[in-house]
MARGU-756925 format. One record per residue (C-alpha): residue in three letters; z, x, y. Coordinates in nm, 2 decimals, always signed. Layout:
N
NODE,residuo,up,east,north
NODE,ALA,Z,X,Y .
...
***
This chain:
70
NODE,residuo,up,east,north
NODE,UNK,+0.00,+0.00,+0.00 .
NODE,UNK,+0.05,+0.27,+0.27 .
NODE,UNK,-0.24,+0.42,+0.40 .
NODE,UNK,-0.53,+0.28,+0.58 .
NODE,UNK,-0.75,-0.01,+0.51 .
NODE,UNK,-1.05,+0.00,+0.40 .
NODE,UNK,-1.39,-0.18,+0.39 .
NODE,UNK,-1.28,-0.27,+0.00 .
NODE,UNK,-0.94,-0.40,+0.14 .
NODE,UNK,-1.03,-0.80,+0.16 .
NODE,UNK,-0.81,-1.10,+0.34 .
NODE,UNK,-0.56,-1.30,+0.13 .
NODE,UNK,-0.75,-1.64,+0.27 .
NODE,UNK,-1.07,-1.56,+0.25 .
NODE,UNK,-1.36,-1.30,+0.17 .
NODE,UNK,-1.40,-1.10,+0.47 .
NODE,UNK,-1.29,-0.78,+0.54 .
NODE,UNK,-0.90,-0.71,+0.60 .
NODE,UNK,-0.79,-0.63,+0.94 .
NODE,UNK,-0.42,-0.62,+0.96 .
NODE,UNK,-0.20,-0.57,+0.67 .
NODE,UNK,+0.14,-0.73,+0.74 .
NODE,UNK,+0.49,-0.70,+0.51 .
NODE,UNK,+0.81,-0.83,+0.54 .
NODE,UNK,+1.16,-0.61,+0.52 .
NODE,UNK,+1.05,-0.35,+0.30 .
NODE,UNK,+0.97,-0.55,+0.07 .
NODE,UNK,+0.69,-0.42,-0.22 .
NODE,UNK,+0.47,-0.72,-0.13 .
NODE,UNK,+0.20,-0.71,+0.16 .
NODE,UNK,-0.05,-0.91,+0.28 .
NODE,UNK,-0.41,-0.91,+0.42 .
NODE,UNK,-0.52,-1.08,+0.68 .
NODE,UNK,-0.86,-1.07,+0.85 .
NODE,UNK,-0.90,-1.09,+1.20 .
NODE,UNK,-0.95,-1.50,+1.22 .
NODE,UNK,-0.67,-1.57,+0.99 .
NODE,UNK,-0.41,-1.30,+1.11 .
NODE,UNK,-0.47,-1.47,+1.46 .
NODE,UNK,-0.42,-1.83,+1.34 .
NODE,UNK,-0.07,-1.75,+1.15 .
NODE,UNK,+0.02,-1.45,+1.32 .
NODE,UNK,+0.32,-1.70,+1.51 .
NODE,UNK,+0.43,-1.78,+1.18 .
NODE,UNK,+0.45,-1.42,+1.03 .
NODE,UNK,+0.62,-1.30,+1.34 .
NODE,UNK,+0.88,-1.60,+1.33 .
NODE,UNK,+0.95,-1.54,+0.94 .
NODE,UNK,+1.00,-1.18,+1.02 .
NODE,UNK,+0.69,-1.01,+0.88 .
NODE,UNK,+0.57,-0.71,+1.11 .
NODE,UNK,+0.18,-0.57,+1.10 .
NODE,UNK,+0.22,-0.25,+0.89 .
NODE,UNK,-0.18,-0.11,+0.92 .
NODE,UNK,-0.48,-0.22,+1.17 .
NODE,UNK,-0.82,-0.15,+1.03 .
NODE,UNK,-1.01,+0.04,+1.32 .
NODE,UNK,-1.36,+0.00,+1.17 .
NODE,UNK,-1.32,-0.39,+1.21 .
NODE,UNK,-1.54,-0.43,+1.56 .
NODE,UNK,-1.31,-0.63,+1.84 .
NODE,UNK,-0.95,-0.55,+1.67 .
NODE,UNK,-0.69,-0.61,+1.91 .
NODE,UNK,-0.47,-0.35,+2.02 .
NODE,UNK,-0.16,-0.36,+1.84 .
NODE,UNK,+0.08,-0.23,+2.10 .
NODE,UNK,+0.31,-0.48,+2.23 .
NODE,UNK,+0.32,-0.67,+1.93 .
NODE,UNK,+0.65,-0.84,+1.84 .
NODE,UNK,+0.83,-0.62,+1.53 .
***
């Protein structure tokens, strides 16, 4: 799970590519979002305390993760 992701890293919801992987207290589990559905539930993960562990900088128009709630 550490690392970077990849262009063979794919979203949890869906097909497309992963942009954000996210994880919750250390836990072993992670999950992948792309950039659509880390947007739409990114509230959510941040209120449940998950926290974006990796960005994927080959995804075109990823946001800049600095200032995001950890």
């Amino acid at each position: 799970m550490a690392g970077t992701l990849t262009a063979a890293d794919r979203c949890d919801r869906c097909p497309a590519a992963a942009a954000y992987r996210v994880q919750k207290d250390d836990a072993p589990l992670a999950l992948d979002f792309c950039g659509h559905h880390f947007r739409s539930n990114a509230a959510d993960l941040y209120a449940e305390g998950w926290t974006v562990t990796l960005g994927n900088p080959d995804v075109v128009g990823l946001p800049d993760l600095e200032g995001t709630p950890s």
